[in-house]
C-alpha positions in Angstrom: -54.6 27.8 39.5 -54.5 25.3 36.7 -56.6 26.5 33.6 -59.6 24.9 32.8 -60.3 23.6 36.9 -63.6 22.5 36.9 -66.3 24.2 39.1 -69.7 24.6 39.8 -69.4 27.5 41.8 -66.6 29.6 43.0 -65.4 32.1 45.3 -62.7 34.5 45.2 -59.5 34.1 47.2 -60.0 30.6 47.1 -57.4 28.3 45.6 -58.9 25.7 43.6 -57.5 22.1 43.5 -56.0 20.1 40.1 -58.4 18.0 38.8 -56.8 14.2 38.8 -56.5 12.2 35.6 -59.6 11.3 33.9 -60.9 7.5 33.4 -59.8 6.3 30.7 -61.7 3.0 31.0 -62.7 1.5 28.1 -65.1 -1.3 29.3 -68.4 -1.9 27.9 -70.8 -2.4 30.8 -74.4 -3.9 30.2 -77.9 -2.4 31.4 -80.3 -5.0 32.9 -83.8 -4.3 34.1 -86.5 -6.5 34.9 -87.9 -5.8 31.5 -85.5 -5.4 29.2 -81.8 -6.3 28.7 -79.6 -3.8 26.7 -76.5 -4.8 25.4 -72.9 -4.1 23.1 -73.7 -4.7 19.8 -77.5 -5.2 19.4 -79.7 -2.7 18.1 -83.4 -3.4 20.0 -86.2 -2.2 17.8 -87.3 -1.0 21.4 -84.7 1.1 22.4 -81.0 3.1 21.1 -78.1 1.0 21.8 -76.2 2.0 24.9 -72.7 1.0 24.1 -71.4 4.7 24.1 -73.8 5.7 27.4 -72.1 3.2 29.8 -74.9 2.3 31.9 -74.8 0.7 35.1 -77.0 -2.2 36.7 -80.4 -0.8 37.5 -83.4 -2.6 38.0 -87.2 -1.2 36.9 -90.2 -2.3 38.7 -93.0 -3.8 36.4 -95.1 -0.6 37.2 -92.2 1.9 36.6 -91.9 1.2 33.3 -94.5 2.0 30.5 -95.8 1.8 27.0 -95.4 3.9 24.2 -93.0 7.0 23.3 -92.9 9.3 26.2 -96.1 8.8 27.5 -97.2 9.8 31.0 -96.7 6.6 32.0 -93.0 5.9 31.5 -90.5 6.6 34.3 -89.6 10.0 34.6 -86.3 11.1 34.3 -83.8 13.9 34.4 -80.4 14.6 32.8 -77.5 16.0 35.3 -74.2 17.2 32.9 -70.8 17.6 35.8 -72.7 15.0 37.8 -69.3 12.9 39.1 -68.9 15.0 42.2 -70.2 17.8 44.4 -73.5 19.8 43.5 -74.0 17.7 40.7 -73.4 14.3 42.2 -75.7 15.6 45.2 -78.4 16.9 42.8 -78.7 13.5 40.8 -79.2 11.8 44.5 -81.8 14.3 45.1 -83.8 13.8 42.3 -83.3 9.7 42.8 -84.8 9.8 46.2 -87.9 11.3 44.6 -88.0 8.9 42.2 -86.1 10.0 39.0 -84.1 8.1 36.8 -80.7 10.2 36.3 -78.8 10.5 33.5 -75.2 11.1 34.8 -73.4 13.0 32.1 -69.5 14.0 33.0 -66.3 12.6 31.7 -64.7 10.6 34.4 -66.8 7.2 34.2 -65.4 5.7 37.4 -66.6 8.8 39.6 -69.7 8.8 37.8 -69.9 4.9 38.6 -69.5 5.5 42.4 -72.6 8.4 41.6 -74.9 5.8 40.1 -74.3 3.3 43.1 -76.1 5.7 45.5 -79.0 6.7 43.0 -81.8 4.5 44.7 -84.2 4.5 41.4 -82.0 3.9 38.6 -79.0 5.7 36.5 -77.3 5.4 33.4 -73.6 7.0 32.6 -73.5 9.3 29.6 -69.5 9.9 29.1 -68.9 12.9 27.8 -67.2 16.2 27.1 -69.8 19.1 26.6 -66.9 20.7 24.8 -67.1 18.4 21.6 -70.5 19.2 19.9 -70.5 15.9 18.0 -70.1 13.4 20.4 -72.6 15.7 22.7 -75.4 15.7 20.0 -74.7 11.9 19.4 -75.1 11.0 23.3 -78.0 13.3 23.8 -79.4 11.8 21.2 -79.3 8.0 22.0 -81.2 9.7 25.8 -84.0 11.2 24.2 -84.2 8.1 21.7 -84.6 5.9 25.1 -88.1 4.5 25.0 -88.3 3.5 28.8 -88.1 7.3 30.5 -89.6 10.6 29.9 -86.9 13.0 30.4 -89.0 15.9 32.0 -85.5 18.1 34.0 -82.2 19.0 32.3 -79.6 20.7 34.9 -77.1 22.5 33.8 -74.1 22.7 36.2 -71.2 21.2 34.2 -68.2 24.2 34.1 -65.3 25.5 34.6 -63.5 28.0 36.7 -60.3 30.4 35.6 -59.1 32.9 37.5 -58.1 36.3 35.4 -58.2 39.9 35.0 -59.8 41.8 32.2 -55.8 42.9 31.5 -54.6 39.4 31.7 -57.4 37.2 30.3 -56.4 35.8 27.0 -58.5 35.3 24.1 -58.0 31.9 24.6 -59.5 31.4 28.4 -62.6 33.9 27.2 -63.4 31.3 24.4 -63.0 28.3 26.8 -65.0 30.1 29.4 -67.8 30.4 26.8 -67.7 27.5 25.3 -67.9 25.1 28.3 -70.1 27.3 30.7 -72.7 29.1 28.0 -72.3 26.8 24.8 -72.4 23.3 26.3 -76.0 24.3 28.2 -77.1 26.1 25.1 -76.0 23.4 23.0 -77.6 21.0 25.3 -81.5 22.6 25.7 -81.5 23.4 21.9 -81.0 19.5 21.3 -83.9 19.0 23.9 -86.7 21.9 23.1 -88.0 19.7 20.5 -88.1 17.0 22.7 -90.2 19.1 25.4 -92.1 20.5 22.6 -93.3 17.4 21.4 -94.0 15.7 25.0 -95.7 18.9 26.0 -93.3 20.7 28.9 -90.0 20.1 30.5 -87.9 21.8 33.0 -84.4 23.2 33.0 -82.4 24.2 35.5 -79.2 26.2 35.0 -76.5 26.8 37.4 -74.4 29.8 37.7 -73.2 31.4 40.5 -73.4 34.2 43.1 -70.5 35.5 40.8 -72.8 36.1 38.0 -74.7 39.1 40.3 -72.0 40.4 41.5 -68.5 39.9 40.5 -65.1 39.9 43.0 -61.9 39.2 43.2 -60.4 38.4 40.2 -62.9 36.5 37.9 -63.5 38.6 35.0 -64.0 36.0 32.1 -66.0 33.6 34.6 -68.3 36.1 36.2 -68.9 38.0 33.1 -70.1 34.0 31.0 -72.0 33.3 34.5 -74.3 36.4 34.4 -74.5 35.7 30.9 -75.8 32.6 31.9 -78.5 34.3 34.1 -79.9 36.6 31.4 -80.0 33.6 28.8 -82.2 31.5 31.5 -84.9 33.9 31.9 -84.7 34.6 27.7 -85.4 30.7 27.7 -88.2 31.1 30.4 -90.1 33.6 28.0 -89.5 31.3 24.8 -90.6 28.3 26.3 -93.1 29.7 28.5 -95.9 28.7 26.0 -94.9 25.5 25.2 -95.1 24.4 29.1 -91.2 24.1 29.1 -90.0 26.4 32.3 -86.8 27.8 32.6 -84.7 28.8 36.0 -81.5 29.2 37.3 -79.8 28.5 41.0 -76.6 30.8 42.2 -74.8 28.9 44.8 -72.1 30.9 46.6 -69.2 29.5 48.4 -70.1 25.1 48.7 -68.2 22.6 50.4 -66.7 20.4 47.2 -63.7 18.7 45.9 -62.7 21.2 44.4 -61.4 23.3 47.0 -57.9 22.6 47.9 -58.5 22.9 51.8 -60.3 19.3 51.4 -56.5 18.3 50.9 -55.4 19.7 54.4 -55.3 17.4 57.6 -58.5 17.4 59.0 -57.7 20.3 61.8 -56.3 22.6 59.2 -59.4 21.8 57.4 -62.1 22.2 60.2 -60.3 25.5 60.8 -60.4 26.7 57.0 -64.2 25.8 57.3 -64.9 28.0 60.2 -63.0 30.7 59.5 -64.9 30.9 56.1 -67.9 30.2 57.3 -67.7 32.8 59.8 -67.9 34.9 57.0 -71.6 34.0 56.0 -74.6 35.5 57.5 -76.0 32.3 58.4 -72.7 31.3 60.0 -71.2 28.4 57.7 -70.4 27.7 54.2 -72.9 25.9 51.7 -73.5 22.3 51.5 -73.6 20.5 48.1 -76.8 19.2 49.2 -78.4 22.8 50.0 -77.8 23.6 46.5 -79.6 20.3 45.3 -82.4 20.8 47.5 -83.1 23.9 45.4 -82.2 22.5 42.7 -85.0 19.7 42.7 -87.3 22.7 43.6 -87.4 24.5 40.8 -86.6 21.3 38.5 -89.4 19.1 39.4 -93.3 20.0 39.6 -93.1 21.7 43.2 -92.5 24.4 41.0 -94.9 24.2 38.4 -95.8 27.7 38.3 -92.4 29.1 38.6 -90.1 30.5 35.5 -87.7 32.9 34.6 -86.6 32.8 38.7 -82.9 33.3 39.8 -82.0 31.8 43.2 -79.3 32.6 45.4 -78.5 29.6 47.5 -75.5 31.5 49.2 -76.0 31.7 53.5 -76.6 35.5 52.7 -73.3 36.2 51.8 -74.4 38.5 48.7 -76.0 40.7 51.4 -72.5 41.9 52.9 
């Protein structure tokens, strides 16, 4: 397995596919809505310019759209980092359909593109790598400088996935383990607690994995960040607890994504992959990406309003066996 295959959840004994070349499109695109027009170059007194975010078109009904600095009234919103494919990309359609404006944050603008088209209230790309602190800071700072949406929902599922041993786990792959799947969400709710502090709540939603409870196969480094990532959420769940910001975290198991490299197979082989592996699962088949979103929007949106600190396995039972 490549080093550095991304992943928002993983499974041992399961070979993960190379990750194509990224976009490396250059093209300035321009944001229209019925109320305001953002474009290259001009700096509304309004509004951030958008020329690094690369929005798509979206259009804001009159009523959507509000007065003032993150007042009740604006358009709620939510931020979505590894949202190009899979459990992300399902989780930013989720939230759409319940009308949230997404903020698609990943690196490969032309997936992320093909994302926005199906979000049904509105999205904006934010190209980036969570893996550069500057460019992060800069880009979550022209979001929360927006002055038509409330971000109230940041979800966390942008990672990677290495396979390794505690014996043949390099310094190296530790570091890059951290640093994409604990700093990049730290670094990314430290930049927004002021935020939630000052607009009186938020929500974030981590994702980890079932191999942050209980580790298999070879996955040292990636289950031992994971659970990390587990005990950080509910740490954040008791810091922000006064403050009205709420903090939990979702453990998908074994998900039907890209990333697996049976989705390369003809489709028999494929089908047959499926159901042997699903055969596996209590509840008889693998995960879908849009189970996991469905849980996802749970916990990130006001359905949960009086839930923190919680660790959900969305996994077909599997951590039962």
């Amino acid at each position: 397995m490549p080093a550095g295959t991304p992943a928002s959840s993983a499974w041992p004994g399961l070979k993960m596919a190379e990750k194509g070349p990224e976009d490396q499109k250059t093209d300035k695109e321009e944001l229209y809505s019925d109320r305001r027009r953002f474009a290259h170059g001009h700096n509304f007194s309004s509004a951030p310019t958008f020329a690094t975010i690369s929005p798509v078109q979206i259009h804001l009904r009159s009523d959507e759209v509000g007065v003032g600095v993150r007042g009740s009234n604006l358009k709620k919103a939510v931020l979505i980092t590894g949202a190009s494919s899979g459990i992300g990309a399902a989780t930013a359609i989720e939230f759409s359909k319940n009308g949230y404006f997404v903020y698609l944050m990943g690196r490969n603008k032309e997936r992320l593109q093909d994302v926005a088209l199906k979000c049904r209230s509105g999205a904006s790309i934010v190209s980036c790598d969570l893996s550069d602190e500057a460019a992060l800071n800069k880009r979550l700072g022209e979001v929360m400088g927006a002055k038509i949406h409330r971000v109230e929902c940041v979800v966390n599922n942008a990672g990677i996935y290495e396979s390794n041993t505690t014996e043949s786990g390099s310094d190296e792959l530790w570091s890059r383990q951290f640093e994409v799947n604990m700093l990049g969400p730290l670094r990314i709710v430290r930049a927004f607690f002021p935020y939630f502090k000052e607009q009186g709540g938020g929500s974030i939603v981590n994702i980890s994995s079932t191999l942050g409870l209980r580790p298999q196969g070879p996955t040292s480094a990636y289950s031992a960040v994971k659970a990390a990532l587990v005990n950080w959420t509910e740490s954040l769940a008791l810091e922000g607890g006064p403050l009205n910001i709420r903090a939990n975290c979702v453990c998908p198991g074994l998900v039907d994504t890209p990333i697996h490299q049976f989705h390369a197979l003809p489709e028999d082989q494929k089908k047959a992959t499926l159901d042997k592996m699903g055969g596996l699962q209590p509840l008889g088949r693998i995960g879908k990406p849009e189970d996991i979103a469905r849980a996802v929007y749970f916990l990130g949106s006001d359905l949960s309003s009086w839930t923190t600190g919680a660790v959900l396995s969305v996994d077909g039972g599997i951590n039962l066996t």
